[in-house]
N, C-alpha and C positions, 0 to 999 in steps of 0.2 A: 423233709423235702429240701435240695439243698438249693440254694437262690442263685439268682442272678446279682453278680457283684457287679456294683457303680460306685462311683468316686463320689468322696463327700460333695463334690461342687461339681454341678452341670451346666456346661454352655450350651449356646444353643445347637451347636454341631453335635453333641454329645447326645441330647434328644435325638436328634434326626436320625442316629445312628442308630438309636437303643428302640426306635418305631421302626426298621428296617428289618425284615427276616431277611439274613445271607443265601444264598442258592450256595450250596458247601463250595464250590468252583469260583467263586465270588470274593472270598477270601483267601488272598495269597499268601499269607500268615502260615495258614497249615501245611503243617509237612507230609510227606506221599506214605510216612508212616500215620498219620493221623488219617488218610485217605481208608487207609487200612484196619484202621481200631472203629472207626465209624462204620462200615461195615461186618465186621466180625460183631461191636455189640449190636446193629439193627437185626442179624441172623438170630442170636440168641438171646436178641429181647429182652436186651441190657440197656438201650440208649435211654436216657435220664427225660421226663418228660414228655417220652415220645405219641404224640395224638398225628388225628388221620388229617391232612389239609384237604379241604372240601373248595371247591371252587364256586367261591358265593363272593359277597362285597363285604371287604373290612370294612369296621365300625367299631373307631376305640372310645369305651364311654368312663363317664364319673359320677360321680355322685357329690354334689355341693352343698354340704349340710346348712350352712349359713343362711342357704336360697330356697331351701330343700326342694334342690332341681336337679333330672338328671340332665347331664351335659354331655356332647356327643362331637366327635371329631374323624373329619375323612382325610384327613393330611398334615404332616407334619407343622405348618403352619395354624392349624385350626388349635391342634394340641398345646403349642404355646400360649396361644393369646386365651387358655385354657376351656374350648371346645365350644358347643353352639347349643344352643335349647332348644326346645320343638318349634318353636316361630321362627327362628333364626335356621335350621335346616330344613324348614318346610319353604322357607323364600331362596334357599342356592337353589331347591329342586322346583322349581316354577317355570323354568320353562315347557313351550309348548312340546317340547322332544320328552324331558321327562313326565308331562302330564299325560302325554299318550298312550305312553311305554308303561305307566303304573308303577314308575319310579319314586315320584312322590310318596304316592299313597304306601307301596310298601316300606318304605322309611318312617313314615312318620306311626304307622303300626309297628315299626319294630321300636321305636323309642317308646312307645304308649306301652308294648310289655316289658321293654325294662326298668321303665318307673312304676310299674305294676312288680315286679321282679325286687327292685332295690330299694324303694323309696321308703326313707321312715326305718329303718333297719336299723337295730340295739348298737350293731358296731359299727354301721357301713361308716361312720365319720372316720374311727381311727382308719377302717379300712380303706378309705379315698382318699383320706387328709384334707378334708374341706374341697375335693374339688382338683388337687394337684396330684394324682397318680391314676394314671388311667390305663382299663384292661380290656382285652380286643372279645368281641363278638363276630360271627362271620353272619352275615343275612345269606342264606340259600333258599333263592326265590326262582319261578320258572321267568323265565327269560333268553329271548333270541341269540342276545348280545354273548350268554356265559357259554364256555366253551363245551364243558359238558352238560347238557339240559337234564335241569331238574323239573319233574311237575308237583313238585311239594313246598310250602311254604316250613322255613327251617332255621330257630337261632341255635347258633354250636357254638359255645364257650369255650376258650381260650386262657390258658394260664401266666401267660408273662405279661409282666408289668412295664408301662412307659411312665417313668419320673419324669415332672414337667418343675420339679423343687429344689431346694439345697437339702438331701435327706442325710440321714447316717448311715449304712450300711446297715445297722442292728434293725434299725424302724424301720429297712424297707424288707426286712426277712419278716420282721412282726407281720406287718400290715400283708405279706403275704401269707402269711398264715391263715390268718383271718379273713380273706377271701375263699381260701381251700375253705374254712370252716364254716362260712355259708354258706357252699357250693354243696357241701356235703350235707348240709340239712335240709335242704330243699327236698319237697317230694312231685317235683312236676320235670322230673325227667324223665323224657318221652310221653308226656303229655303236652293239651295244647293253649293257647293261649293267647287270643286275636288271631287265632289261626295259624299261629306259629308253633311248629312241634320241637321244644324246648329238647337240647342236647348239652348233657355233660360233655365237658374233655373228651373224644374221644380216644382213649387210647387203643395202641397201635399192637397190634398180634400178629408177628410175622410166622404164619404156619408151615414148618418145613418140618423135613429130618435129614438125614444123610447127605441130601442130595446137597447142603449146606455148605459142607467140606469142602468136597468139588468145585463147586462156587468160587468161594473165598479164596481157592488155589490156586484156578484160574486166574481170579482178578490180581490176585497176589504179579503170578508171572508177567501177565499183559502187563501190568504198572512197571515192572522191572524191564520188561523188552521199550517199554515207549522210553525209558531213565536212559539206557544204555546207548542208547543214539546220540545222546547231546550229554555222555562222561557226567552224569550225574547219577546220588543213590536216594534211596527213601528217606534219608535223614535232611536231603534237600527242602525246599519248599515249595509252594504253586510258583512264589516269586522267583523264585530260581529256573525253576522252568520256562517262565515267561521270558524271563532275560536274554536265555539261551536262545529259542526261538526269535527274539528280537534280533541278536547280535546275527544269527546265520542270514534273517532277512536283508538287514543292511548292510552283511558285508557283499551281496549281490550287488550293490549298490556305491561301491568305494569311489566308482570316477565321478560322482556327483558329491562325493566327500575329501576334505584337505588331504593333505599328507602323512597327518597325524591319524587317521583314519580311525586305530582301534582307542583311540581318546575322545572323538569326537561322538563317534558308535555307543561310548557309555555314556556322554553327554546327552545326546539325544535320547536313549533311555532312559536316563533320566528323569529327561526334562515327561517324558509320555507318563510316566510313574509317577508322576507327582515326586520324589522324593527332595527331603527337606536341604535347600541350599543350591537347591540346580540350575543350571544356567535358563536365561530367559530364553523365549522365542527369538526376539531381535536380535539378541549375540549369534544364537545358532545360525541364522537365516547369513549372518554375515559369514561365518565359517566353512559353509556348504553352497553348492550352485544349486540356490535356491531358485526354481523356476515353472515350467507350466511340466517338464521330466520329472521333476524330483520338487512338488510342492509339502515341504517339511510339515506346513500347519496342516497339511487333513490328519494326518496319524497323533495329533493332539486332541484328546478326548472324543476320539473316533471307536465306539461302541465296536462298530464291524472290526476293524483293525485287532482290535485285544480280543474280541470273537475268534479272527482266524490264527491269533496266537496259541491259542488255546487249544483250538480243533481239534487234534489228534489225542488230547487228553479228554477233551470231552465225548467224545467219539468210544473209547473205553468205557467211561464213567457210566453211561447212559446205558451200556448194555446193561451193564451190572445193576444200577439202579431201577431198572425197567424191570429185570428178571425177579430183584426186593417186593419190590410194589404189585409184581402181580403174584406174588405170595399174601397178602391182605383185602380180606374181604373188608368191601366200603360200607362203611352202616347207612349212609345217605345214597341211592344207588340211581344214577342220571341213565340215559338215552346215549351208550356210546357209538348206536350204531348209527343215528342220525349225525353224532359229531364226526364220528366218517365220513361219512355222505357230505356233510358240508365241508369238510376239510379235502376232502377229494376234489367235487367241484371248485374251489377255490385253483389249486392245483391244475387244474384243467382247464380252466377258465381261458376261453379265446379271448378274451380283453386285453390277457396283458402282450398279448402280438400288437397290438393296435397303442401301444405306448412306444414313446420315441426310444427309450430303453428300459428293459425291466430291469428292477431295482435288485441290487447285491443282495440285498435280505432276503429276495424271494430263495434265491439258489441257496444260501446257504443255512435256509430254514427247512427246505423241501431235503437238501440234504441232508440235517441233522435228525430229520425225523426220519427219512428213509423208507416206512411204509404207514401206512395210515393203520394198520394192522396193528403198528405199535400204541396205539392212542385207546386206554384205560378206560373202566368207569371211576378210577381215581385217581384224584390229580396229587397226590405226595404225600412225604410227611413234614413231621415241625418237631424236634426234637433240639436239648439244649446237651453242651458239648464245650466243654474250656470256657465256660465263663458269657456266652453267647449262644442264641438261639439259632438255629438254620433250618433250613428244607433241602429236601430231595424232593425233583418232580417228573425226573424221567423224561420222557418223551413229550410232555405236557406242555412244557414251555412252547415248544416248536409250533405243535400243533395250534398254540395261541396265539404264534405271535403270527402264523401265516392268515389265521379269519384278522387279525389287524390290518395285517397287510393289504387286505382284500379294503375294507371300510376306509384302508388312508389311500389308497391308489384307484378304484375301481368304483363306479361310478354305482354299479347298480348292486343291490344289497343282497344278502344272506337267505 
């Protein structure tokens, strides 16, 4: 099985990054021919690692032989300071929200099976390393909050690893091995265990034929008509595409920018991109009529903004991705037609007339999803690709982030 490569030395950005699944559009690195290899091998059931994403709650745990405790982390933060024990995750989930919801209680049963699961284990030491490598479980519990309702209590194991150490490369392939090989001797897959119905990896079976070709032809050409618009080819990047889309948006924009206009244009995207050496806010703001017309700081780490940079590529992506995913039968199977139902009412919802304006997100959520028709009994996959792990989720994101939308703007609930 071939690993995930990390640098001998990890900072702490380097964590944060490596506990992060990519949504493939999420990284601008890939080129629109890689756009293109990641679905030809998901059609023929070539992508490396590839399992079904279940929509439940991460839980990245360890095992601390030293303590002989297992240890458990829900965020980047917890993972460093090397994760939390069952008293210490039984006191974040204390409040009266999560005592009500049976938010506590199913945490703290899903830590009791996997120190019932891990504890005491011939290798689990080299396989955790005391405590410093930790590997995701998903808790799929029923619950109002998750977007597709499940009524089964369910732990589904996960294969990438989050280094929280100064490792080697070689020891961090071992020590995954050595997880596969207690993964594989286990005999309580699909059975239960505090009530939890214990799930290997699942891996991902995309069932086609023919109709495969087709597919991939199409996606092929749409990719090549959206390139051709903005004089780029497949050998481009996402970044590349961004850029373009950036430059046509601000040169709408020139009388609010100096004279040097197509300088100033890659400054500013720049400065949006992060890239290394770019001018700051304050220099730009002095360069451009900066004002209440043309306010330069909302387009600096404005989610929506690189959202609608994107759109028309994502807008392709998702058909393709949607038409993938509903070729995989989900082995965990939720209530898609209740998450209709709620995702529609939200949608519908008279409330947001009675707001002083509704928010950008709603439109360009309701947008991207397009019909409630498109919203699965499964939310993606997780497959690993150049050296990094990603997801595909289709339609799914949308559909999640508009029940959000509803609980952060809208007073009365689901």
């Amino acid at each position: 099985m071939q690993q995930n490569q990390h640098s001998t030395s990890l900072n702490n950005q380097q964590v944060v990054q490596q506990s992060k699944l990519f949504h493939v559009l999420d990284d601008h690195s890939l080129t629109f021919h890689d756009l293109e290899d990641i679905f030809f091998l998901a059609w023929h059931n070539k992508l490396e690692n590839c399992t079904q994403k279940i929509d439940g709650s991460f839980l990245w745990f360890t095992y601390k032989s030293s303590m002989q405790q297992i240890r458990v982390a829900r965020s980047n933060k917890e993972i460093l300071v090397g994760g939390l024990n069952r008293r210490e995750l039984f006191q974040k989930y204390s409040s009266k929200f999560c005592i009500e919801r049976g938010i506590r209680q199913i945490f703290d049963m899903a830590i009791c099976s996997l120190d019932e699961l891990f504890f005491n284990k011939g290798e689990d030491e080299d396989v955790f390393d005391n405590g410093k490598i930790f590997f995701p479980v998903e808790i799929v519990y029923p619950n109002t909050d998750h977007t597709i309702l499940i009524d089964s209590l369910n732990l589904v194991f996960h294969q990438y690893p989050i280094i929280n150490s100064d490792l080697q490369e070689s020891k961090i392939s071992r020590q995954h091995e050595l997880f596969q090989i207690i993964l594989d001797s286990y005999t309580v897959w699909g059975k239960s265990i505090n009530n939890f119905k214990i799930h290997f990896p699942i891996k991902t079976i995309v069932k086609s034929g023919l109709e495969k070709y087709e597919i991939l032809n199409k996606f092929s050409n749409d990719l090549s008509n959206l390139l051709s618009e903005l004089n780029l080819t497949k050998s481009n990047t996402i970044e590349d595409y961004v850029r373009k889309r950036m430059e046509q948006y601000f040169s709408n924009h020139t009388r609010f920018i100096s004279s040097r206009s197509d300088d100033t244009i890659k400054a500013i995207i720049n400065r949006i991109l992060h890239v290394k050496g770019c001018r700051n806010l304050t220099y730009l703001k002095q360069i451009v009529k900066n004002g209440p017309q043309f306010d330069l700081s909302k387009y600096i780490d404005n989610k929506l903004f690189m959202h609608k940079m994107l759109q028309p590529l994502e807008n392709v992506f998702n058909v393709y991705a949607h038409q993938l995913l509903q070729h995989i039968d989900p082995v965990i199977k939720g209530s898609v037609t209740m998450t209709q139902i709620n995702v529609s009412n939200v949608i519908n919802d008279q409330q947001w007339k009675a707001l002083d304006a509704i928010p950008d997100e709603f439109q360009i959520y309701t947008e991207k999803l397009k019909s409630v028709n498109n919203i699965i009994p499964l939310e993606g996959v997780v497959f690993f690709y150049k050296e990094k792990y990603y997801k595909i989720t289709g339609y799914f994101a949308a559909a999640n982030q508009l029940l959000n939308l509803k609980r952060k703007y809208l007073t009365k609930e689901i």
